[in-house]
C-alpha positions in Angstrom: 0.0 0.0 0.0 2.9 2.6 1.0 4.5 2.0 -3.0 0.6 2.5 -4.3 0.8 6.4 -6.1 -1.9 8.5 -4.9 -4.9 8.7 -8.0 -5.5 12.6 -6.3 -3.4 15.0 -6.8 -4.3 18.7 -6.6 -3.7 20.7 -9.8 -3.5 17.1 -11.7 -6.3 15.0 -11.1 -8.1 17.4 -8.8 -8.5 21.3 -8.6 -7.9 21.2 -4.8 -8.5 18.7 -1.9 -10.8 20.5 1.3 -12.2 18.2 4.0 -15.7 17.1 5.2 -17.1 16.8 7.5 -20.1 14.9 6.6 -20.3 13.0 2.9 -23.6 11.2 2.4 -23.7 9.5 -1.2 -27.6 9.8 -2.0 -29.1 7.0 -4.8 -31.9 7.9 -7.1 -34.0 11.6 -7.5 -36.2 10.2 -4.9 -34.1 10.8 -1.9 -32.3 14.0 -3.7 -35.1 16.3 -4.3 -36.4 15.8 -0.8 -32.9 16.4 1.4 -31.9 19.3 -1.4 -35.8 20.9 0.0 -34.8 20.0 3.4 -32.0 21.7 3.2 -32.9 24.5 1.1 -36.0 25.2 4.0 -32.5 25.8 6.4 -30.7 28.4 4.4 -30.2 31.9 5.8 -28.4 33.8 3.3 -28.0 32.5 0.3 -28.7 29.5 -2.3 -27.0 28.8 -5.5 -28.3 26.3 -8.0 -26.2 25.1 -11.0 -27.4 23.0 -13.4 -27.5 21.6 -16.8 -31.3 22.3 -16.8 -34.1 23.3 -14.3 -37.8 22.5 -14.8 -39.8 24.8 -12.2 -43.0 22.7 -12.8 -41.3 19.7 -11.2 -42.3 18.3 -7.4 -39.6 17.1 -4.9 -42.5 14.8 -3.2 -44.9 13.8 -5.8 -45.6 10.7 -3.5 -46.5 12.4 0.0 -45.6 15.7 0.9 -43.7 15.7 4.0 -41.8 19.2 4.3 -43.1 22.3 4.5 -43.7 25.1 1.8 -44.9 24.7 -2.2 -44.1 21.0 -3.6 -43.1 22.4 -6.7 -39.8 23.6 -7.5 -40.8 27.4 -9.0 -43.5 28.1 -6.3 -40.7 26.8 -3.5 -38.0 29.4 -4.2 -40.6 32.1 -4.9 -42.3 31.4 -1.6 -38.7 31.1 0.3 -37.1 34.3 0.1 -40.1 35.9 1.8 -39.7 33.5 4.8 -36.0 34.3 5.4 -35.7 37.9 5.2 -32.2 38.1 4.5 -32.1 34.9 1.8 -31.1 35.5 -1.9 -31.5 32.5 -4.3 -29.1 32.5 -7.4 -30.3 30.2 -10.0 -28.1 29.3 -13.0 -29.3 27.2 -16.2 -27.6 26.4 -19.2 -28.6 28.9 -22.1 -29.0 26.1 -24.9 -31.3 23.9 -22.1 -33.8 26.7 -22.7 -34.9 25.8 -25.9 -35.3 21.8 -24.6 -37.7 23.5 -21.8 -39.6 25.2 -24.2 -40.3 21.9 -26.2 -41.3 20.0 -23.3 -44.0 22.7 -22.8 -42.4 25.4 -20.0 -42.4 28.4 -21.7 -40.2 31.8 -20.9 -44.2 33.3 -19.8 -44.4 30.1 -17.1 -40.7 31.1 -15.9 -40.9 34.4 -15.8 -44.2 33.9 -13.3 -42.2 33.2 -10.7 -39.9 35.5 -10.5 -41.7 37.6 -8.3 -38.8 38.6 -5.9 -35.7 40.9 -6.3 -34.5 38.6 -4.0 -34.8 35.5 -6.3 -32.0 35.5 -9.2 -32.1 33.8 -12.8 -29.7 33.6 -15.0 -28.8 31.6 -18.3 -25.4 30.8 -19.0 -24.0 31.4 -22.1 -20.3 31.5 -21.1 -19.4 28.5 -22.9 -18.0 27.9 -26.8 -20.1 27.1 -29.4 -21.8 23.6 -29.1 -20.4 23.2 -25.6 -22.6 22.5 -22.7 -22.7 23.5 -19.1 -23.6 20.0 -17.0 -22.8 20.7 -13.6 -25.2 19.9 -10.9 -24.6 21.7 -7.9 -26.4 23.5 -5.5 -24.4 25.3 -2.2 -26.3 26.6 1.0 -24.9 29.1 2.6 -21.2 28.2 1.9 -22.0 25.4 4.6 -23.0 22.4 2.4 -23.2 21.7 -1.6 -24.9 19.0 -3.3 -22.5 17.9 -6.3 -23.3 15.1 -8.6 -25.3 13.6 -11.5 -29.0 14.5 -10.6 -30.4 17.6 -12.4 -33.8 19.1 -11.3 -35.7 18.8 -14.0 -38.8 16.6 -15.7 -37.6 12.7 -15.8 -35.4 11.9 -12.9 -37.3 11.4 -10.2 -37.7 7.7 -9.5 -37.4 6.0 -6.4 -34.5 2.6 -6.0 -37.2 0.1 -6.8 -38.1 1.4 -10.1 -41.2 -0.1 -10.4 -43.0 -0.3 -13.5 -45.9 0.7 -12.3 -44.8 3.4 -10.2 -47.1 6.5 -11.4 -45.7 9.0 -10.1 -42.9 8.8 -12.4 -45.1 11.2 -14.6 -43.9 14.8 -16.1 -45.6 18.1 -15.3 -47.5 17.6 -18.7 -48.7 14.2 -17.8 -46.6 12.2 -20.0 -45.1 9.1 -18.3 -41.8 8.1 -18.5 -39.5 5.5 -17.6 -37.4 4.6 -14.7 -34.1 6.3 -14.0 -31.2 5.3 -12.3 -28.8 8.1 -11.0 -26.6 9.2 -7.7 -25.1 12.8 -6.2 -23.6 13.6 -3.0 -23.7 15.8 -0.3 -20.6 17.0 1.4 -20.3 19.9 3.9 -17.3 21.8 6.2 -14.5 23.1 3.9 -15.2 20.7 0.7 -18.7 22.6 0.9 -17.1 25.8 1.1 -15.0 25.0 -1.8 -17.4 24.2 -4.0 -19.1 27.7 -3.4 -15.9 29.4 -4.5 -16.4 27.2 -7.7 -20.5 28.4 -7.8 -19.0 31.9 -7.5 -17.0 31.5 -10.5 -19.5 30.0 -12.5 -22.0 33.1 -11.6 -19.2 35.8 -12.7 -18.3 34.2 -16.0 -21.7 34.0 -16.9 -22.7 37.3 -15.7 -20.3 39.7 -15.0 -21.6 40.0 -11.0 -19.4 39.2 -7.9 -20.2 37.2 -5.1 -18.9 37.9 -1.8 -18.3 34.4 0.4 -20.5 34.2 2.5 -19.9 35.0 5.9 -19.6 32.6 9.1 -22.8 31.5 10.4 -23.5 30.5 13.8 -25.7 27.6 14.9 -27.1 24.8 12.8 -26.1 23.9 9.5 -28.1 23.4 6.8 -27.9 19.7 6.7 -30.5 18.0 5.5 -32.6 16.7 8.3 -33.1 12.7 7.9 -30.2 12.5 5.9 -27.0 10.1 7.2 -23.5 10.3 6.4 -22.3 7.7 4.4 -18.2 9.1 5.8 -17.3 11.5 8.3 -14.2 13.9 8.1 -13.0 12.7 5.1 -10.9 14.8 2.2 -12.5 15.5 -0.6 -11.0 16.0 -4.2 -12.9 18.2 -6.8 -12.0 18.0 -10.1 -12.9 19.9 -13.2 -13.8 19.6 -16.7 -13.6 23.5 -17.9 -13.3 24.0 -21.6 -11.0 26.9 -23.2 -12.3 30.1 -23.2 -10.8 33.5 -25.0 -9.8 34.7 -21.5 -9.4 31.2 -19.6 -7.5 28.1 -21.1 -9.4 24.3 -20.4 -9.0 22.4 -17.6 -8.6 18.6 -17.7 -8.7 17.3 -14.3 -11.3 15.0 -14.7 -9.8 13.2 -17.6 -6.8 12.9 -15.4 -8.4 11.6 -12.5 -9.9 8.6 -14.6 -6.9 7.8 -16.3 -5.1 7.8 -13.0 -7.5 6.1 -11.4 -8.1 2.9 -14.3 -3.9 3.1 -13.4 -4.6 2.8 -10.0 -6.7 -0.2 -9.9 -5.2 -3.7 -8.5 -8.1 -5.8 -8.2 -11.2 -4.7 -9.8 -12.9 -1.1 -11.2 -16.5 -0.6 -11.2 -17.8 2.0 -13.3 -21.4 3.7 -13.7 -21.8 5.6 -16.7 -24.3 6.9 -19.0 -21.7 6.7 -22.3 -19.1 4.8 -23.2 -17.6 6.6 -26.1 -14.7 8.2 -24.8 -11.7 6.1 -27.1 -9.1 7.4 -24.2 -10.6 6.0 -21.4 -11.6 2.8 -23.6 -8.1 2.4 -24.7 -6.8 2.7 -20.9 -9.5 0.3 -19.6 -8.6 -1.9 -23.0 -4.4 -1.7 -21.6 -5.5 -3.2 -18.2 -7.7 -6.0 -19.8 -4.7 -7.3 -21.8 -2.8 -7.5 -18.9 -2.5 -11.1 -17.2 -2.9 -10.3 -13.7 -4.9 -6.4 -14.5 -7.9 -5.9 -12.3 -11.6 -6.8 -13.1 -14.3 -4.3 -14.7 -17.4 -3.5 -14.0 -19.1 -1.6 -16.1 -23.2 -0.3 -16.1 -24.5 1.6 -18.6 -28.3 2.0 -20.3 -29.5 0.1 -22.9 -29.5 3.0 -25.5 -28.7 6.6 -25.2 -31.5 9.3 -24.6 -33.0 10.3 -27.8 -32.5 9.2 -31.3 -29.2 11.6 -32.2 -28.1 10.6 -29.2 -28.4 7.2 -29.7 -26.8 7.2 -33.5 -23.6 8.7 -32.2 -23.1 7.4 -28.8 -24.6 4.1 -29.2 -22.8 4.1 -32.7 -19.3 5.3 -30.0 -20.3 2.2 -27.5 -20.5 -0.7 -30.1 -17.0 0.2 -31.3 -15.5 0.5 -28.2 -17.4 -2.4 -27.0 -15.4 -4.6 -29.3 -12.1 -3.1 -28.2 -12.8 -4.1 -24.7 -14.0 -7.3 -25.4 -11.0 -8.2 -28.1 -8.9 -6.9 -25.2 -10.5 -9.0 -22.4 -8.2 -12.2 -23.0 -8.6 -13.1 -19.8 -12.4 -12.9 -18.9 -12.1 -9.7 -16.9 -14.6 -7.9 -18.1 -18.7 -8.0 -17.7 -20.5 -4.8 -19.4 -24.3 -4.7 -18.5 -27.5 -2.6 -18.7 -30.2 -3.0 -15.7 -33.8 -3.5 -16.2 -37.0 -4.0 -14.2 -39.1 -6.7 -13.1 -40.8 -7.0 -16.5 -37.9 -6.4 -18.2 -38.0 -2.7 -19.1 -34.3 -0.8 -19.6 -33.4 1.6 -16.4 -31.8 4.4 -18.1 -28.7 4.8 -16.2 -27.5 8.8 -16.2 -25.4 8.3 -12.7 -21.6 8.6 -12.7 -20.1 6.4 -10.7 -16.5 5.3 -10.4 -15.3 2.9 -7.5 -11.1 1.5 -7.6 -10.7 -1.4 -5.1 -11.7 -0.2 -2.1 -9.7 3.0 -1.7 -11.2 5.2 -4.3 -15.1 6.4 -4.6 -15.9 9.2 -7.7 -19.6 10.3 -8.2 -19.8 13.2 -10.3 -21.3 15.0 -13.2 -18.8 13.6 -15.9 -19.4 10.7 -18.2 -17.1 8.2 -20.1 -17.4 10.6 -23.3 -15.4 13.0 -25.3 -17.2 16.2 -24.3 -16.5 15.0 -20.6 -13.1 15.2 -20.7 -12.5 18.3 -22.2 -15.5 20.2 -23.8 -18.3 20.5 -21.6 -18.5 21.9 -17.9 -18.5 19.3 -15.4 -17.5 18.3 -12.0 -16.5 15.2 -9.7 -16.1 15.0 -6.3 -13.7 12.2 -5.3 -12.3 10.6 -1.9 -9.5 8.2 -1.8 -8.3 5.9 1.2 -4.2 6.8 1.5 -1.6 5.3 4.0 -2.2 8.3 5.8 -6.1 8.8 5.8 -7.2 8.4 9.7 -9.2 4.9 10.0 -8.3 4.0 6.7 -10.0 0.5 6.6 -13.1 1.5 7.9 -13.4 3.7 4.6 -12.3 1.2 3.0 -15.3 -0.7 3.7 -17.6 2.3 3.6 -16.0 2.5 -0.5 -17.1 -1.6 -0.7 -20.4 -0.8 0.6 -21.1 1.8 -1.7 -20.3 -0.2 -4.7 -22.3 -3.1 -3.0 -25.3 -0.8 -2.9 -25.6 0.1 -6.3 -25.1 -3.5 -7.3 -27.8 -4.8 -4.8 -30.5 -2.1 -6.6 -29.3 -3.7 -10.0 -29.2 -6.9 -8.9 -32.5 -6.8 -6.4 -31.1 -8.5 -3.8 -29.7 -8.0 -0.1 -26.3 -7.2 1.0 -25.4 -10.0 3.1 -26.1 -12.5 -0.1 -24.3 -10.6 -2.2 -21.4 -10.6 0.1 -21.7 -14.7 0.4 -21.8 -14.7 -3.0 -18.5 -12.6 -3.2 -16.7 -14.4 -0.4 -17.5 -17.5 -2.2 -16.4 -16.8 -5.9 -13.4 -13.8 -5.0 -14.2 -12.1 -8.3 -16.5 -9.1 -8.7 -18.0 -10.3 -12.1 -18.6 -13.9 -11.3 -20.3 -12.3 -8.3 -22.4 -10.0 -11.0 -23.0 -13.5 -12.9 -24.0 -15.7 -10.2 -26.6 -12.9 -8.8 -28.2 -12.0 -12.3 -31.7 -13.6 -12.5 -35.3 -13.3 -13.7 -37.1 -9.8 -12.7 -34.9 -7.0 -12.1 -31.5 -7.6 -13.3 -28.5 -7.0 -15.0 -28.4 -7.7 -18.8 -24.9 -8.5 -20.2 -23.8 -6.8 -23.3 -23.0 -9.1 -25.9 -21.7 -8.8 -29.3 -25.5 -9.4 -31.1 -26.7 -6.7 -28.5 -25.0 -3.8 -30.3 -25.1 -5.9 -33.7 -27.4 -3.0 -35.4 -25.9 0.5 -33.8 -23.5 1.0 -36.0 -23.2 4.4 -37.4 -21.6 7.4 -39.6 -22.3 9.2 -36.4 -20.3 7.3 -34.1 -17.1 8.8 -32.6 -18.3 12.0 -34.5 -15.7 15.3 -33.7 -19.0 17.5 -34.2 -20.9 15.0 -31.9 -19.2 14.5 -29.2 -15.7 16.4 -29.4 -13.2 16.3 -26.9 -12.3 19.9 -27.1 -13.3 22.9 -29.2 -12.4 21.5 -32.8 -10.0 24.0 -34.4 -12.0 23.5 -37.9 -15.2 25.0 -36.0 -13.7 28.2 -34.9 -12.1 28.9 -38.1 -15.1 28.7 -40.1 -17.1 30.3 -37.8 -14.7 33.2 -36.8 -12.5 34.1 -39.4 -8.8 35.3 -38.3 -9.1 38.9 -36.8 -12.5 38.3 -35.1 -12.5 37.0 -31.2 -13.3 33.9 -30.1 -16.7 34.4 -28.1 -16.0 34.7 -24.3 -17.8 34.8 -20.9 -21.3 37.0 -21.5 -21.7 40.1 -19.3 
């Protein structure tokens, strides 16, 4: 363990390291959108919500409403400044996510009804290049505790870890039902929350010009969500970045880093959540490990299909190639690749981002196992790794296990103490995975007649799913002399 390189390492695979004093790793929108209200009902000063889209329309309990104040998202943070008298509420959406909300029916008229408060702040961001897309999802209470992860609050998520097929409630504000949904986030507070306020901040100036001051100390109770247990306790915490290059800021790659360190890093097995697999840089790294004759094993869960048709010509298109460069590589029967479904067999569309090394490394985050990821969209991970040095090392290293054994016991539906026996008994993570897969809700291998059909033009395309801002694009669209477009004010 002493020769074992540390995976995070501030201004490589992380933008800084700040410790926690709580972490709780929260499963499914269920259990999000009602600690992120809990919490939000204990803010004194400010709020700031980042996120890749917003839907205002949307309730945190559509099953039972349990906390107090509107159930829906818009009519909460109009109705919570005038309870807290000295609360302002920053909201921040992606600009291009606008147009998607005015498809699904939540027009500029329906947003613009609840911004009834000078206290209450909206803004869209435009301070990315062209084609780029802000998918952070973050939301920071008073400097105190953040909320950091895969889980947007918006039409679709909400599902609870059953994912029943009849489950209702999974219906949008317009009363279209959708289908379940399988995602993760975290909550962290003490200086890791603080942290990620300074990185809300930044986000709110580049996109609009306006400084935020930190907030200041404040005495008394936290805003922790009431209900809501750690999963660790005073742990460090790495945040790392995907930030692409601006006219006035160059791009930040930490996140790419991290994963290549941490696929590196792995001795005995890497699980891996994910809601693409087109990334040829991570395949190729994850491909390097399968060929060796003593690498670790991989786990990796993704959804049947990508969201949408486009989607699904280019990613899917990405997948079935790199599929068949992890499965040429896997010489040694190392590797299982699966989709979940439910009991009668319908997909779970997998959009959390999950990445577990051994037991010493847990990443959930915003990032996914695709170009844009890496370089080209805004993102960020949170990560905590178990060092020689970390204080009660091997109980986190069983919290870590535990983690991965949750996720897998959801797929899998069954309890923790067979799937340990199951483990114990077989010493490999994927004959585990194979032994537990069954009728009902399950895991579905990937095979090579799975992804027989999703071939396509579209797949690994630069204009798709680009790792960067492609050179060719900015030429043709700004011709020498002009300059590249920059943060909005």
């Amino acid at each position: 363990m002493n020769d074992v390189p540390h995976i995070l390492t501030p201004g490589q695979t992380c933008w800084q390291i700040a410790r926690a004093d709580r972490l709780a790793c929260i499963i499914d929108a269920a259990d999000y959108f009602r600690y992120a209200k809990s919490a939000m009902l204990r803010a004194r000063k400010r709020i700031v919500l980042i996120g890749w889209d917003f839907d205002t329309r949307i309730k945190f309990e559509p099953q039972e409403k349990t906390l107090d104040g509107p159930d829906r998202l818009g009519k909460f943070l109009s109705w919570l400044p005038k309870q807290r008298p000295d609360l302002d509420i920053y909201l921040l959406k992606w600009n291009v996510g606008a147009f998607a909300a005015i498809g699904r029916g939540m027009t500029p008229i329906f947003v613009a009804n609840w911004l009834t408060d000078r206290r209450l702040h909206f803004e869209m961001d435009g301070a990315h290049p062209i084609g780029s897309a802000h998918h952070q999802k973050i939301i920071v209470i008073d400097d105190q505790l953040a909320f950091c992860g895969g889980i947007d609050m918006t039409v679709d998520r909400w599902d609870t870890s059953d994912h029943r097929d009849d489950n209702a409630y999974r219906t949008a504000p317009n009363g279209r039902r959708y289908g379940p949904w399988h995602d993760a986030t975290t909550a962290v507070d003490g200086a890791a929350a603080k942290a990620i306020g300074e990185l809300a901040r930044a986000r709110w100036k580049a996109a609009t010009g306006q400084e935020l001051a930190p907030v200041d100390e404040i005495a008394g109770e936290t805003p922790w969500p009431a209900g809501l247990e750690p999963t660790m306790r005073s742990v460090d915490v790495g945040i790392a970045r995907t930030l692409p290059e601006l006219a006035d800021r160059a791009e930040v790659r930490e996140i790419e880093a991290l994963y290549l360190a941490a696929i590196a890093g792995a001795t005995r097995s890497l699980y891996i959540e994910s809601q693409y697999l087109a990334s040829r840089t991570l395949a190729e790294a994850i491909a390097a490990r399968l060929r060796e004759p003593d690498g670790p094993e991989i786990v990796l869960v993704l959804p049947r299909h990508a969201d949408g048709w486009l989607e699904q010509l280019a990613m899917d298109g990405a997948r079935r190639r790199l599929l068949h460069l992890l499965w040429k590589a896997d010489t040694e029967q190392r590797l299982g690749v699966y989709y979940p479904v439910t009991a009668d067999g319908a997909p779970i569309y997998v959009h959390a981002k999950v990445l577990v090394v051994d037991d010493r490394l847990l990443r959930v985050g915003s990032s996914n196992l695709n170009n844009r990821s890496m370089g080209f969209d805004t993102e960020c991970d949170l990560a905590v790794e178990v060092t020689p040095a970390t204080p009660d090392g091997e109980v986190l290293r069983e919290t870590i296990l535990g983690i991965r054994r949750r996720l897998l016991c959801e797929h899998l539906d069954t309890d923790p103490a067979k799937f340990d026996a199951t483990l114990a008994e077989t010493s490999s993570l994927v004959r585990t995975v194979e032994a537990l897969r069954g009728e009902g809700r399950t895991l579905i291998r990937f095979e090579p007649e799975t992804v027989a059909d999703e071939d396509s033009p579209l797949a690994e395309s630069e204009l798709m799913d680009p790792e960067r801002t492609p050179a060719r694009l900015w030429d043709s669209l700004f011709p020498r002399g002009i300059r590249r477009p920059g943060p909005t004010r």
